[in-house]
N, C-alpha and C positions, 0 to 999 in steps of 0.2 A: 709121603702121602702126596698125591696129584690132586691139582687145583681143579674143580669142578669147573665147566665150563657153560656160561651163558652166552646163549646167542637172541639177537635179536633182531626180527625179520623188519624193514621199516619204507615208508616211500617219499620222497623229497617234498615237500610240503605239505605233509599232514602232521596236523599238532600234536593230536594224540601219541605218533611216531617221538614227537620232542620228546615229551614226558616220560615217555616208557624208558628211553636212553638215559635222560636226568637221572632216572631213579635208579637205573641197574647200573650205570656209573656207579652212583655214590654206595649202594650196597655192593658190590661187585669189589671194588676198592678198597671196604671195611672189612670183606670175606676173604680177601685173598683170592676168586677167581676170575678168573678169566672169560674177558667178554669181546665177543663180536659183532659188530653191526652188521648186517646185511641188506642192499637195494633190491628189493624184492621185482625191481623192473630191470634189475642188471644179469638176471637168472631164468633164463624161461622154465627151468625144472620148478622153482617156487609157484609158478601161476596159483595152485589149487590153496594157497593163501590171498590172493589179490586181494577177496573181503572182506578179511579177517584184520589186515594190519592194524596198529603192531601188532606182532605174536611173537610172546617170551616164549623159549625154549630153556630147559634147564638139562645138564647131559643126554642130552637130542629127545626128551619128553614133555610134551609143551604144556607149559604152565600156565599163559594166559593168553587170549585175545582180547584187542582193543583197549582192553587198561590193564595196569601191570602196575598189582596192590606192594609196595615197600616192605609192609610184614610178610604178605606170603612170601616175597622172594627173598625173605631173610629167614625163614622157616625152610625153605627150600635150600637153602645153601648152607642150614645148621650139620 
């Protein structure tokens, strides 16, 4: 079976960005899948997120903007 994979779009000092990472670490971690950060200012093809950051992706279908709830993303990765 393959590891689901989360991604996570974020921007170098925004807090919300903190928390969304804290929390998909540690479920991420407890799931078994796999997660990546993304600089959403290191990708010009992200721009049509600028507003949104963070934005959880779960196998490339986005789960959330701006906060990124622990239970959904653990329901998500059930």
């Amino acid at each position: 079976m393959t590891s689901l994979r989360v991604v996570v779009i974020v921007r170098d000092g925004c807090h919300l960005c903190v928390d969304a990472v804290a929390i998909a670490e540690r479920v991420c971690a407890e799931r078994g899948a796999d997660l990546s950060v993304v600089d959403i200012d290191a990708d010009p093809a992200l721009a049509e997120h600028t507003d949104h950051v963070p934005v959880t992706f779960v196998d490339g279908r986005r789960l959330a903007i701006w906060f990124l709830d622990e239970a959904q993303l653990r329901a998500a990765l059930s």
